[in-house]
N, CA, C and O atoms as a GROMACS GRO file, in nm:
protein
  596
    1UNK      N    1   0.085  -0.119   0.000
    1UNK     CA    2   0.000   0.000   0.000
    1UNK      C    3   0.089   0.124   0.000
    1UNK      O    4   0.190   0.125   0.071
    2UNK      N    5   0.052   0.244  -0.087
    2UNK     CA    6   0.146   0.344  -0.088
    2UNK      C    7   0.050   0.466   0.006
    2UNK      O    8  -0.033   0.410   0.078
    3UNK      N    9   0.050   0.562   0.011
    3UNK     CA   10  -0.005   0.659   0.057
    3UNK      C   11  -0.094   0.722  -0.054
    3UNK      O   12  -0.053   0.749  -0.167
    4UNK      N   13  -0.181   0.736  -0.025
    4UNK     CA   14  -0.277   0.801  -0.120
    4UNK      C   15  -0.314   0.929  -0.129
    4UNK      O   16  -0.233   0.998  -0.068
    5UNK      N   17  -0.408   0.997  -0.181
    5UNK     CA   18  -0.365   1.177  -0.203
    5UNK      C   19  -0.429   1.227  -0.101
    5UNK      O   20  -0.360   1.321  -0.062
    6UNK      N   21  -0.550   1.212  -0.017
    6UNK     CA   22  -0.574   1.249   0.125
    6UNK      C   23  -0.494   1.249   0.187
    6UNK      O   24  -0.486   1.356   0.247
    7UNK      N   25  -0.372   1.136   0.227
    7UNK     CA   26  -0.252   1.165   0.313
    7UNK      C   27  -0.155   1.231   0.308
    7UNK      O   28  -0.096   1.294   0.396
    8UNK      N   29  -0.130   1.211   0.165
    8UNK     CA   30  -0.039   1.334   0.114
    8UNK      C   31  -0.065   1.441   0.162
    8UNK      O   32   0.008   1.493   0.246
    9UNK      N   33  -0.190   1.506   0.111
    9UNK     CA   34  -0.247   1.607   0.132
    9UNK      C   35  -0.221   1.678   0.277
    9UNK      O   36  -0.176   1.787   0.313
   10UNK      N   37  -0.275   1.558   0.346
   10UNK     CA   38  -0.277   1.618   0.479
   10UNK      C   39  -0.119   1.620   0.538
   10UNK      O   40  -0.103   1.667   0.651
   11UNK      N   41  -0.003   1.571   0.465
   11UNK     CA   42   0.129   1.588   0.548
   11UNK      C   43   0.148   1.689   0.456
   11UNK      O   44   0.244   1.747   0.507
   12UNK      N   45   0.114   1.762   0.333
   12UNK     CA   46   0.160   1.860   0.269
   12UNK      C   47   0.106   2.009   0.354
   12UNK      O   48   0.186   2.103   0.347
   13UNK      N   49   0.012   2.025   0.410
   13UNK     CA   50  -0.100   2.098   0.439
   13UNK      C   51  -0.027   2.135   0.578
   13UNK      O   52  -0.017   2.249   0.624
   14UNK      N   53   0.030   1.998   0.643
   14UNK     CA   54   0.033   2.054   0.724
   14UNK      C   55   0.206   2.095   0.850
   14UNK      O   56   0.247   2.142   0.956
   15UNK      N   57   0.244   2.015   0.700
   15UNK     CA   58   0.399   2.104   0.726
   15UNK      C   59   0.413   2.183   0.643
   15UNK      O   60   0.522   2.238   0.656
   16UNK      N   61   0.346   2.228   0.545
   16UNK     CA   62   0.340   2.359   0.453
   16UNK      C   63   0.478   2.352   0.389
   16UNK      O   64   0.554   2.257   0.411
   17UNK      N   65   0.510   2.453   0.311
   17UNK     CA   66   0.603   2.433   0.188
   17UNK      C   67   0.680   2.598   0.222
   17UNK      O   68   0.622   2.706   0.228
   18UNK      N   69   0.825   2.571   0.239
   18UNK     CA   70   0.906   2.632   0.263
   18UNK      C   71   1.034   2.588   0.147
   18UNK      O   72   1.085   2.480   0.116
   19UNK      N   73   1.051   2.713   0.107
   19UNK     CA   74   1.158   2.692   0.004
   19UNK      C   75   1.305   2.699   0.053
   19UNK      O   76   1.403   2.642   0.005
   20UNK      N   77   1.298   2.808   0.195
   20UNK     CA   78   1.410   2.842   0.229
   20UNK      C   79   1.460   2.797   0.373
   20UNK      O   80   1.406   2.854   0.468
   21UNK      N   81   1.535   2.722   0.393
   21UNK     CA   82   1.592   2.684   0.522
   21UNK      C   83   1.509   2.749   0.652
   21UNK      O   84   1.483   2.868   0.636
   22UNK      N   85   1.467   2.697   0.764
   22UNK     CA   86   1.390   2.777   0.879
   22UNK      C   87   1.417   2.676   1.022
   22UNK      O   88   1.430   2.555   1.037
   23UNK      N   89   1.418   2.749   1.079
   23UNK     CA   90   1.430   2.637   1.238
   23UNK      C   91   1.287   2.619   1.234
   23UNK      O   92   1.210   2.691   1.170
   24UNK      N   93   1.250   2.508   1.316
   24UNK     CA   94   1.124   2.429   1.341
   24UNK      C   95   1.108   2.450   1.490
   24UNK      O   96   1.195   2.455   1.577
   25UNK      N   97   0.951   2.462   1.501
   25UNK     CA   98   0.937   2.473   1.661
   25UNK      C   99   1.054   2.423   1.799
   25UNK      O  100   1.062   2.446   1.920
   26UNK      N  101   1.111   2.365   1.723
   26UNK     CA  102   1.214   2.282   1.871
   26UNK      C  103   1.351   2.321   1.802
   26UNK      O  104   1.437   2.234   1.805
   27UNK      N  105   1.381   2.439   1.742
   27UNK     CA  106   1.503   2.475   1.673
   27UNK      C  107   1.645   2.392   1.590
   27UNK      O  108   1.768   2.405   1.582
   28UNK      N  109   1.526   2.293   1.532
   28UNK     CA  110   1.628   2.230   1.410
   28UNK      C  111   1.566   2.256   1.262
   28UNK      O  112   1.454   2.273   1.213
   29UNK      N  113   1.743   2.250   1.203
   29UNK     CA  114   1.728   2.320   1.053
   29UNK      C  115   1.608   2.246   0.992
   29UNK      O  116   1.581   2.126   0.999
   30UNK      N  117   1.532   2.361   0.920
   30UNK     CA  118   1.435   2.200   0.837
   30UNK      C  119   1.417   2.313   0.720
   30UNK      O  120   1.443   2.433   0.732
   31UNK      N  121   1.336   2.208   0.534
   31UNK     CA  122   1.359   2.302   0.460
   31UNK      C  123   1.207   2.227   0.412
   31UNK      O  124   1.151   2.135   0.472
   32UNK      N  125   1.164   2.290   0.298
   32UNK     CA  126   1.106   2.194   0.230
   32UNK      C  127   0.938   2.217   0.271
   32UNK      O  128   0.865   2.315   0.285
   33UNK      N  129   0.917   2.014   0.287
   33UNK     CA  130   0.775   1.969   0.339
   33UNK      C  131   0.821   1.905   0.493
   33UNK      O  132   0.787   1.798   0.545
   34UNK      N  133   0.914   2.016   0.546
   34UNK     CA  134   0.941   1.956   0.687
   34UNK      C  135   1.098   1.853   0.696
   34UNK      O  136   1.149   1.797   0.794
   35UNK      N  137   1.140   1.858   0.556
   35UNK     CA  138   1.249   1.793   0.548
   35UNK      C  139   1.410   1.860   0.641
   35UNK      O  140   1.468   1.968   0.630
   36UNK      N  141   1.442   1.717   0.744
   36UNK     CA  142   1.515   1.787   0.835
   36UNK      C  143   1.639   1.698   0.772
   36UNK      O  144   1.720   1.676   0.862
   37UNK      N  145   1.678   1.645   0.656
   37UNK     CA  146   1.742   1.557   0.576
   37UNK      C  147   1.747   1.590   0.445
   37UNK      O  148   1.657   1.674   0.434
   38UNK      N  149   1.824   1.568   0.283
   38UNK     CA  150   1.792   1.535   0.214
   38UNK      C  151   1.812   1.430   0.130
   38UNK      O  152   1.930   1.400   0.114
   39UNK      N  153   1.711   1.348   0.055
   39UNK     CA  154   1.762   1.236   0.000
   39UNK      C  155   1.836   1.248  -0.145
   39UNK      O  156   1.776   1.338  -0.204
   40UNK      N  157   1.911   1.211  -0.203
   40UNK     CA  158   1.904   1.056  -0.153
   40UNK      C  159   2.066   1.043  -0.047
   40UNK      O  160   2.123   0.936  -0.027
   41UNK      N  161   2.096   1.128  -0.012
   41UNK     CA  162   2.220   1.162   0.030
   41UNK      C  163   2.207   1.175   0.201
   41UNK      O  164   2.315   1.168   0.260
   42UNK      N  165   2.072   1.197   0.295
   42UNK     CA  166   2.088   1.188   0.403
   42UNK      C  167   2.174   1.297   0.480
   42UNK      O  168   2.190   1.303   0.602
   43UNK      N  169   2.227   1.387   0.378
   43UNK     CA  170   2.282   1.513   0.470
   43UNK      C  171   2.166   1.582   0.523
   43UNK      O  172   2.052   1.586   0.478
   44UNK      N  173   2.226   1.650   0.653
   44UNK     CA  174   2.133   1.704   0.732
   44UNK      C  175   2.086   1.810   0.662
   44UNK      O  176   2.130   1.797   0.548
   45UNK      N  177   2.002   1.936   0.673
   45UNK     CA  178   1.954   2.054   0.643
   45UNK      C  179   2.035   2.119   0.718
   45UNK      O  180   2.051   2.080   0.834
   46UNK      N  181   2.106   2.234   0.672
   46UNK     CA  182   2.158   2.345   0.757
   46UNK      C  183   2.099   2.479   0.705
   46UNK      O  184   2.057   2.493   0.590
   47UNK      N  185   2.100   2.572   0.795
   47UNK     CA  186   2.083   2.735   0.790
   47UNK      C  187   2.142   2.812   0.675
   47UNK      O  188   2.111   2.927   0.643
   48UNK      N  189   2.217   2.746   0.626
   48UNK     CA  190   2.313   2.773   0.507
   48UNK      C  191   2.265   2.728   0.367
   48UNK      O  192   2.302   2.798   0.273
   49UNK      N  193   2.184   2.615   0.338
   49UNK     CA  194   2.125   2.591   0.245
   49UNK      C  195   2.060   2.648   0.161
   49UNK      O  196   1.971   2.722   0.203
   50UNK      N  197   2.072   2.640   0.073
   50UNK     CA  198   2.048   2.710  -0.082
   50UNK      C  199   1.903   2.674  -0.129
   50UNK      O  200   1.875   2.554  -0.136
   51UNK      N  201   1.813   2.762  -0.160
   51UNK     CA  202   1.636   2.755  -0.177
   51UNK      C  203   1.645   2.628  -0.301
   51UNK      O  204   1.717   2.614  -0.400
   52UNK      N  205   1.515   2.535  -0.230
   52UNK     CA  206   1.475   2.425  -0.295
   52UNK      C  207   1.387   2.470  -0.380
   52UNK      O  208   1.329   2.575  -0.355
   53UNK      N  209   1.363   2.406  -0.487
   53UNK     CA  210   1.278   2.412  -0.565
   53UNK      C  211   1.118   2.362  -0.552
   53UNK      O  212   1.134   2.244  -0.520
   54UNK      N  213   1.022   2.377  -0.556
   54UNK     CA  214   0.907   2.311  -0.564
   54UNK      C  215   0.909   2.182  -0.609
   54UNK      O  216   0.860   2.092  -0.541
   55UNK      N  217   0.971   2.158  -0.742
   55UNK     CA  218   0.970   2.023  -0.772
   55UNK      C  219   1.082   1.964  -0.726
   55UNK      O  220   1.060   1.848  -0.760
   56UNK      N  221   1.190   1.963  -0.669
   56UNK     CA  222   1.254   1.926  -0.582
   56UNK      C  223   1.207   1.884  -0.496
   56UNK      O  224   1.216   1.762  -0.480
   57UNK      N  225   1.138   1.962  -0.404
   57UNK     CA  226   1.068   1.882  -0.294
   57UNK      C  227   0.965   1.793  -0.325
   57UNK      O  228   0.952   1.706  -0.240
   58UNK      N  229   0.903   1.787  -0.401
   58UNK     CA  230   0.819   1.712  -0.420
   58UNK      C  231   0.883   1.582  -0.447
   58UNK      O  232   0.820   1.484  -0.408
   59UNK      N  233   1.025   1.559  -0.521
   59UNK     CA  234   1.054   1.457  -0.554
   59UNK      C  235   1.120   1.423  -0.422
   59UNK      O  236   1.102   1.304  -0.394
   60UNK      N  237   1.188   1.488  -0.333
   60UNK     CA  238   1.221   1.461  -0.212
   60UNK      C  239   1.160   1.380  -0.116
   60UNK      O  240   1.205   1.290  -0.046
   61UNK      N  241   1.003   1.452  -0.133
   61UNK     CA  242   0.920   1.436  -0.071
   61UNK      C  243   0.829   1.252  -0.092
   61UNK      O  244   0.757   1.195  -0.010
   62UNK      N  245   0.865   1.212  -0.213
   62UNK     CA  246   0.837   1.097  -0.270
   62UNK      C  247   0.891   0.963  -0.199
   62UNK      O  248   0.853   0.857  -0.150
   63UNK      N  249   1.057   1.073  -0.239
   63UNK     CA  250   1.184   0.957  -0.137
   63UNK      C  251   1.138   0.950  -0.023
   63UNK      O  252   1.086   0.841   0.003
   64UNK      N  253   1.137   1.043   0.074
   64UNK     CA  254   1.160   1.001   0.176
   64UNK      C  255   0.995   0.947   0.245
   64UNK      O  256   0.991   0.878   0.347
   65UNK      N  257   0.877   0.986   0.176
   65UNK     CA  258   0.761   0.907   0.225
   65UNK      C  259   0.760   0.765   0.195
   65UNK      O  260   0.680   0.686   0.246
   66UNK      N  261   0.865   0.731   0.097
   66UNK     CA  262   0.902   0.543   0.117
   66UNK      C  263   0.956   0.513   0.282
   66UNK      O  264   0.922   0.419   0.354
   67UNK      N  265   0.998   0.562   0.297
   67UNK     CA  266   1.079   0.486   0.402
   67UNK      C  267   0.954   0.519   0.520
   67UNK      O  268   0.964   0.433   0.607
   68UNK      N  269   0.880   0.582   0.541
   68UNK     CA  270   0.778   0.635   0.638
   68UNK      C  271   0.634   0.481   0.639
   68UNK      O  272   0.576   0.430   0.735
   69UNK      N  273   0.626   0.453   0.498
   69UNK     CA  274   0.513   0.407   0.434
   69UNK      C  275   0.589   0.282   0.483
   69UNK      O  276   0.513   0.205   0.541
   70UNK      N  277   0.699   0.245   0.477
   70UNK     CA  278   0.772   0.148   0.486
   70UNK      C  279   0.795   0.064   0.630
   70UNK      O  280   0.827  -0.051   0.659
   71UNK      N  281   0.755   0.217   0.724
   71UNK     CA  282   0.746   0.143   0.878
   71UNK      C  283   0.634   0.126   0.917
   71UNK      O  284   0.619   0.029   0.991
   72UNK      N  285   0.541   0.189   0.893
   72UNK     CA  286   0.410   0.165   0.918
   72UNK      C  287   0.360  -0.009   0.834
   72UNK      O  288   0.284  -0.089   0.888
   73UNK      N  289   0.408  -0.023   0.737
   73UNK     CA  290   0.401  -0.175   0.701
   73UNK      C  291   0.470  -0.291   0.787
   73UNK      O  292   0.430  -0.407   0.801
   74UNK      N  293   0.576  -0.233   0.838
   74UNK     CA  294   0.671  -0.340   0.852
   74UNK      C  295   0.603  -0.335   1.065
   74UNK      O  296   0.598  -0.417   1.156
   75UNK      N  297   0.569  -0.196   1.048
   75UNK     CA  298   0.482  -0.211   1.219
   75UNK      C  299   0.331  -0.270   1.277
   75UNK      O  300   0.306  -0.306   1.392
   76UNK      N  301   0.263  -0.268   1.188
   76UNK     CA  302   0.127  -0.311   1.196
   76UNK      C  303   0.126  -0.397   1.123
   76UNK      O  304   0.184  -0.404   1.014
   77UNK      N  305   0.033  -0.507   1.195
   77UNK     CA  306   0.039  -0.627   1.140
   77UNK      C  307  -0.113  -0.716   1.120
   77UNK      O  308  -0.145  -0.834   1.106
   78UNK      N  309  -0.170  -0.603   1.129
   78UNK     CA  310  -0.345  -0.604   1.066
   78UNK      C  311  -0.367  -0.531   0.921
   78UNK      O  312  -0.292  -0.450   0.867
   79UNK      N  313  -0.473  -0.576   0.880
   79UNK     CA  314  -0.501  -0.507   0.755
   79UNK      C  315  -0.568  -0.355   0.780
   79UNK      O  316  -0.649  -0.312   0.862
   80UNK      N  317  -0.500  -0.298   0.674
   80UNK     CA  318  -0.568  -0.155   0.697
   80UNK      C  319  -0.650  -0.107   0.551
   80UNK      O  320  -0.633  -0.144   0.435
   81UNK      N  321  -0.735  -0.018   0.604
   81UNK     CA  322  -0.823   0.024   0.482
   81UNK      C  323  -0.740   0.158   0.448
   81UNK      O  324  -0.681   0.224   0.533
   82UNK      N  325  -0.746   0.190   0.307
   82UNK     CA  326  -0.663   0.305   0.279
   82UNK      C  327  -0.621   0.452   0.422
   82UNK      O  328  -0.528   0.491   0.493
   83UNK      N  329  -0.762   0.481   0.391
   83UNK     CA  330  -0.757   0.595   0.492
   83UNK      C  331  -0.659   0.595   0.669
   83UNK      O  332  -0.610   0.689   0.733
   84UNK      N  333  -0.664   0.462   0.694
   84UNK     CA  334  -0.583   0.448   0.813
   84UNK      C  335  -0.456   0.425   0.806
   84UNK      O  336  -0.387   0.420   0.907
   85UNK      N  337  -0.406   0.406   0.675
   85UNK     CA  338  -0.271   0.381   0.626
   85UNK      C  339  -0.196   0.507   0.599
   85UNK      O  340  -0.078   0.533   0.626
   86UNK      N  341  -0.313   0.602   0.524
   86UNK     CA  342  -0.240   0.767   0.532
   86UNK      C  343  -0.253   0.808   0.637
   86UNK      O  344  -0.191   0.914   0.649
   87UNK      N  345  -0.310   0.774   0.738
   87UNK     CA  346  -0.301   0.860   0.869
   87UNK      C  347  -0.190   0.851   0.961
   87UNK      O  348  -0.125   0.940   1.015
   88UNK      N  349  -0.181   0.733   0.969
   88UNK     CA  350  -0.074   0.612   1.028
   88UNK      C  351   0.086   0.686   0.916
   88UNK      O  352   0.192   0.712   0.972
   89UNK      N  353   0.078   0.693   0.858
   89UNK     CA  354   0.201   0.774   0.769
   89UNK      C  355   0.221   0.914   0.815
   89UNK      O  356   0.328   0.962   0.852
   90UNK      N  357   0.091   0.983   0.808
   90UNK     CA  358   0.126   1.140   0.848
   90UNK      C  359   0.159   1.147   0.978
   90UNK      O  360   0.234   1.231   1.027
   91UNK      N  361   0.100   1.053   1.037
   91UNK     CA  362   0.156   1.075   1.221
   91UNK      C  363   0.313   0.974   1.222
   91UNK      O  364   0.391   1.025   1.302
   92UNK      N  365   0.362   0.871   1.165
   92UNK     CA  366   0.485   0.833   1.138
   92UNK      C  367   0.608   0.951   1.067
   92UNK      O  368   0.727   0.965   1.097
   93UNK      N  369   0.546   1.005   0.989
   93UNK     CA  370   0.664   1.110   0.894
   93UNK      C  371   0.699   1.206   0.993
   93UNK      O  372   0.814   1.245   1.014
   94UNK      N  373   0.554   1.260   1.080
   94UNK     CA  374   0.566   1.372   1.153
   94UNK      C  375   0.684   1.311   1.273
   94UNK      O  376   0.790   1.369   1.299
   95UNK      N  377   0.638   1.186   1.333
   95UNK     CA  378   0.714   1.160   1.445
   95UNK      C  379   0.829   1.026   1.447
   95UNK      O  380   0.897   0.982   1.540
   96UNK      N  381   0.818   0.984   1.308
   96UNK     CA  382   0.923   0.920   1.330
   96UNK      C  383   0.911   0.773   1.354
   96UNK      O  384   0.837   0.750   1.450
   97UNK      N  385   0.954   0.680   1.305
   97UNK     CA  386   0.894   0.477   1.337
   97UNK      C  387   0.921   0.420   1.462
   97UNK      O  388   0.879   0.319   1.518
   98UNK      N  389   1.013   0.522   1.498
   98UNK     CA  390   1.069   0.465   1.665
   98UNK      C  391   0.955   0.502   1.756
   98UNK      O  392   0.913   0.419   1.837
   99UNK      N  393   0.900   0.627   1.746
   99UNK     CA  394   0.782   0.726   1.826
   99UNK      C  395   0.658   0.608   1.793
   99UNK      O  396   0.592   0.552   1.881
  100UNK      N  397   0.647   0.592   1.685
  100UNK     CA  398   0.525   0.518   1.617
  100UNK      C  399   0.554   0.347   1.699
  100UNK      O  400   0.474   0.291   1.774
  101UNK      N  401   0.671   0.304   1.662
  101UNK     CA  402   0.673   0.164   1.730
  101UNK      C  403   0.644   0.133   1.874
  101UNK      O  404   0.613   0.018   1.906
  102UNK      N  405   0.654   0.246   1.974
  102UNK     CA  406   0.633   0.217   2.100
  102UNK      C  407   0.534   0.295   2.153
  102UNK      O  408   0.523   0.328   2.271
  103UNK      N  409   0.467   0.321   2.069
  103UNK     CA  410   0.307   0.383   2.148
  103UNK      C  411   0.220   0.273   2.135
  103UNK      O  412   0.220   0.172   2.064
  104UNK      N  413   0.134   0.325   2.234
  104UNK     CA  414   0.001   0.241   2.246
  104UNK      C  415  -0.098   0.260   2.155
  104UNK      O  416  -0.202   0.195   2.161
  105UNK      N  417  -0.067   0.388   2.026
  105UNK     CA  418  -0.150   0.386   1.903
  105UNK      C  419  -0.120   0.278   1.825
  105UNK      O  420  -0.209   0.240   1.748
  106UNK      N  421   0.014   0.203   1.826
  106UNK     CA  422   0.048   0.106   1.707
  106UNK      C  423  -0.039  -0.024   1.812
  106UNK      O  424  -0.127  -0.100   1.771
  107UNK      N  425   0.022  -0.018   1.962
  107UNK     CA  426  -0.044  -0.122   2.029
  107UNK      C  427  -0.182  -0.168   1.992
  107UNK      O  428  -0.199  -0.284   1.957
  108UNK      N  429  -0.302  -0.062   1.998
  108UNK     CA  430  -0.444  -0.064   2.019
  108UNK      C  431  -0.472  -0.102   1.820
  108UNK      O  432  -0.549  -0.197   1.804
  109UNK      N  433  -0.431  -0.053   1.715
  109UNK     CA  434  -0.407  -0.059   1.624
  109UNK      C  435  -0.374  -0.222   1.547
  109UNK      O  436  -0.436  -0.261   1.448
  110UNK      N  437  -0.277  -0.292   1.609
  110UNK     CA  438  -0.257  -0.393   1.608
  110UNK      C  439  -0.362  -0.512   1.694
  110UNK      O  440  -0.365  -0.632   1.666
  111UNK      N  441  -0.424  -0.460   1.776
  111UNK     CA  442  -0.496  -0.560   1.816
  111UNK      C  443  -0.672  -0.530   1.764
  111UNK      O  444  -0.766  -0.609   1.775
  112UNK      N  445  -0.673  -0.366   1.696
  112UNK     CA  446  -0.821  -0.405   1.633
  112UNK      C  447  -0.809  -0.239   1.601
  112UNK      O  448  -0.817  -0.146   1.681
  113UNK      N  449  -0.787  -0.233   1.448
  113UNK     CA  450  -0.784  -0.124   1.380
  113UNK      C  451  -0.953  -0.042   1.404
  113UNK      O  452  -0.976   0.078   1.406
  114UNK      N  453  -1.010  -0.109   1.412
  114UNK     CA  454  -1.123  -0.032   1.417
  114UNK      C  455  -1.199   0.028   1.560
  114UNK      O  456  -1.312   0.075   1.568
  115UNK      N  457  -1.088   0.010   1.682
  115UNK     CA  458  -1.111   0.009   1.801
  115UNK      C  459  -1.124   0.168   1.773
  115UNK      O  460  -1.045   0.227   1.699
  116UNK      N  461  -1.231   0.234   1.839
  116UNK     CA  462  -1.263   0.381   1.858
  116UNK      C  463  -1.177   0.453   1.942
  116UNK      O  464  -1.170   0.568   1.901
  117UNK      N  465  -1.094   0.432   2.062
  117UNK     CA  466  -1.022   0.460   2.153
  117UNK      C  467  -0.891   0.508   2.063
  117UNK      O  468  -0.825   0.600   2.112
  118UNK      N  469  -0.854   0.461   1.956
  118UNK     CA  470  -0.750   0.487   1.885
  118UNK      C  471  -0.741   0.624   1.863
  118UNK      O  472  -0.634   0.685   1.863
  119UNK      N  473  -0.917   0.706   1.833
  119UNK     CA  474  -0.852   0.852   1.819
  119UNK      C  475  -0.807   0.914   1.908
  119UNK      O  476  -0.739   1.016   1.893
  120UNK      N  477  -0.842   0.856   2.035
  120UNK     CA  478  -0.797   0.926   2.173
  120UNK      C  479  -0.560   0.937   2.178
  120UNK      O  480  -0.473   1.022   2.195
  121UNK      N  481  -0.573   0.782   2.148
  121UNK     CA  482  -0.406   0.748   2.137
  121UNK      C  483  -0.349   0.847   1.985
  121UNK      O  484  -0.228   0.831   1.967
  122UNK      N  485  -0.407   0.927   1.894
  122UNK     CA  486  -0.368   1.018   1.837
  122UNK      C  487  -0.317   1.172   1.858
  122UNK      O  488  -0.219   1.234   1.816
  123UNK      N  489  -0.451   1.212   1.961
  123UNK     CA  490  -0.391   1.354   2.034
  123UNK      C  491  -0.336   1.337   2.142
  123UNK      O  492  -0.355   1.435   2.213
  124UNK      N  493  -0.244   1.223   2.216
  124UNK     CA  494  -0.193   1.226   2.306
  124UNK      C  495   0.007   1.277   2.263
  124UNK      O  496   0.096   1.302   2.344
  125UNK      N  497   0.015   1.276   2.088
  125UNK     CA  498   0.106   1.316   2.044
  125UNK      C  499   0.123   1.483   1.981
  125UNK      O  500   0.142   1.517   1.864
  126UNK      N  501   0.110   1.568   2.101
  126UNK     CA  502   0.076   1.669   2.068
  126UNK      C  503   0.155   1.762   2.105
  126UNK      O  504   0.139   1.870   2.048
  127UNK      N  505   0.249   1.753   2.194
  127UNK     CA  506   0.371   1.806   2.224
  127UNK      C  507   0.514   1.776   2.151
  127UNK      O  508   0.554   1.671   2.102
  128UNK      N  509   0.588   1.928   2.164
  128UNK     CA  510   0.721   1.916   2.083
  128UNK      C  511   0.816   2.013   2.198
  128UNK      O  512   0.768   2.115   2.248
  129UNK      N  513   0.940   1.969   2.226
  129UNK     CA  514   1.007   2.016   2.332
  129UNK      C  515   0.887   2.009   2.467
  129UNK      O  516   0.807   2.092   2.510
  130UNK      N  517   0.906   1.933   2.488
  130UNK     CA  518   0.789   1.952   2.613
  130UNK      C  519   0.681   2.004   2.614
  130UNK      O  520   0.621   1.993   2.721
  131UNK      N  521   0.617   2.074   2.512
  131UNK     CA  522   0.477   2.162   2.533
  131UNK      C  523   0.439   2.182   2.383
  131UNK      O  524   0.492   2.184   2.272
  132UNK      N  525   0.302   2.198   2.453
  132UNK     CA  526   0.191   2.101   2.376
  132UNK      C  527   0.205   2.217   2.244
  132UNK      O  528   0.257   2.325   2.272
  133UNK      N  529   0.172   2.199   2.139
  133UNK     CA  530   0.118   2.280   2.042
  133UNK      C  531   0.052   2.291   1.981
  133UNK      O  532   0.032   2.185   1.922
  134UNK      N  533  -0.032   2.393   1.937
  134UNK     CA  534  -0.159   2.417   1.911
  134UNK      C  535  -0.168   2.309   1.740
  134UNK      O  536  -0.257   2.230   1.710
  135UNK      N  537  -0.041   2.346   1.657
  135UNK     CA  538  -0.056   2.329   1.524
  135UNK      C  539  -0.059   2.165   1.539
  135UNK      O  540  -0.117   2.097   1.454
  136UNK      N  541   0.004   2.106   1.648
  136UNK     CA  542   0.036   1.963   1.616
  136UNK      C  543  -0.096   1.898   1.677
  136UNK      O  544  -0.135   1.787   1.642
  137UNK      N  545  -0.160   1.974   1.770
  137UNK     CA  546  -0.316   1.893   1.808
  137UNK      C  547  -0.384   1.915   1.736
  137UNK      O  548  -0.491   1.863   1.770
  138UNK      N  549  -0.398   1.989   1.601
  138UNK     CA  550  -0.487   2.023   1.552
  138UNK      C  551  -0.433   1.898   1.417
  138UNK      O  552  -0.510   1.828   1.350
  139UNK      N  553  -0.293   1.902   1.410
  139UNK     CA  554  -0.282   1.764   1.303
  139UNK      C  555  -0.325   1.640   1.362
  139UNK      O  556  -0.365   1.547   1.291
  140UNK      N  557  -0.318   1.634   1.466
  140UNK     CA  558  -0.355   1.425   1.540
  140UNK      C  559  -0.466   1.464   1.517
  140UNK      O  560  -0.514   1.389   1.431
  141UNK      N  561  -0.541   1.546   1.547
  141UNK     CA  562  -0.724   1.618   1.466
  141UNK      C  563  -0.753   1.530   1.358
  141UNK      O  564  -0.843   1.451   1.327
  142UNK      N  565  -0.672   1.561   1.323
  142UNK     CA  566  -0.706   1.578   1.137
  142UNK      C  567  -0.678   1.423   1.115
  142UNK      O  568  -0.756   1.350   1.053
  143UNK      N  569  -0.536   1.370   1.184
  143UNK     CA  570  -0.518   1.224   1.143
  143UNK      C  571  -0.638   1.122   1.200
  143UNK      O  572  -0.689   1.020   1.154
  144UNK      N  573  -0.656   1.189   1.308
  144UNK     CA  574  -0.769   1.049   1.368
  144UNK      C  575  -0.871   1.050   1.271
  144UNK      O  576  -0.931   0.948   1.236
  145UNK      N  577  -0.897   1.188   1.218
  145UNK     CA  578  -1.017   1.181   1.143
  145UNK      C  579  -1.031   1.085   1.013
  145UNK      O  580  -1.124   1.008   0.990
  146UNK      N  581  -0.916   1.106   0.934
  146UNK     CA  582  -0.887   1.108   0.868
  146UNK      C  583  -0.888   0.902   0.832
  146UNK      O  584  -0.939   0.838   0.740
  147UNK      N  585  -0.796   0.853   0.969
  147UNK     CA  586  -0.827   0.720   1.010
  147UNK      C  587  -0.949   0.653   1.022
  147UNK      O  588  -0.962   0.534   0.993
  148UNK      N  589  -1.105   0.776   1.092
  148UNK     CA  590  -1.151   0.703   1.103
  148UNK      C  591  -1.275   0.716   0.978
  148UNK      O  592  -1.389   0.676   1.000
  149UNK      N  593  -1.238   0.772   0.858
  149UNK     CA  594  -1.319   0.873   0.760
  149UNK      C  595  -1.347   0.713   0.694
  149UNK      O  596  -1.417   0.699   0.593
   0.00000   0.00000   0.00000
């Protein structure tokens, strides 16, 4: 299963599109669609970086949602219906397969995708440096919905 254009959508939407290098709420370099990397090379983003292109990122953005799409497969081990697969991606890209592997969203997920309690285990990922943020509760928002659409 790849990610489909609702998920896209919603990780495009909601790391928004920056051409030019910017610190991120918790003050690391990021450029792009939130890209704190670039592929296929894995160098970090620095402050120094030279403006990406639109279609650059987009193709960036291709690369590196394999490897995102890639843990969410290799982590859940129930079948999923599209919509919970892009959600399960936008909350993985945002936080990462390690964040994703040891919550009790992959837990509750794995033992019954359609368990309702799951949207609850979505906004409990709503903090960055210790405190909460408005933009990131309003994305687990959007993903639970989105999961349970």
């Amino acid at each position: 299963m790849k990610t489909g254009q609702k998920g896209l959508q919603l990780i495009k939407d909601f790391e928004g599109w920056y051409s030019k290098p910017y610190l991120d709420p918790i003050g690391i370099p990021t450029i792009g669609y939130g890209f704190t990397y670039y592929m296929p090379s894995k160098r970090k983003v620095t402050m120094g970086d030279v403006t990406l292109t639109r279609a650059e990122g987009d193709r960036m953005l291709a690369e590196i949602l394999c490897n995102y799409e890639n843990d969410v497969r290799r982590l859940v081990t129930k079948s999923l219906r599209q919509q919970q697969f892009d959600a399960l991606v936008s909350f993985t890209y945002n936080l990462g397969g390690s964040n994703l592997s040891k919550s009790t969203l992959l837990k509750k997920v794995n033992r019954n995708p359609e368990d309702k309690s799951i949207a609850e285990e979505f906004v409990k990922w709503n903090k960055a440096g210790g405190k909460v943020l408005s933009g990131l509760t309003r994305r687990r928002v959007a993903e639970s919905k989105l999961y349970f659409s």
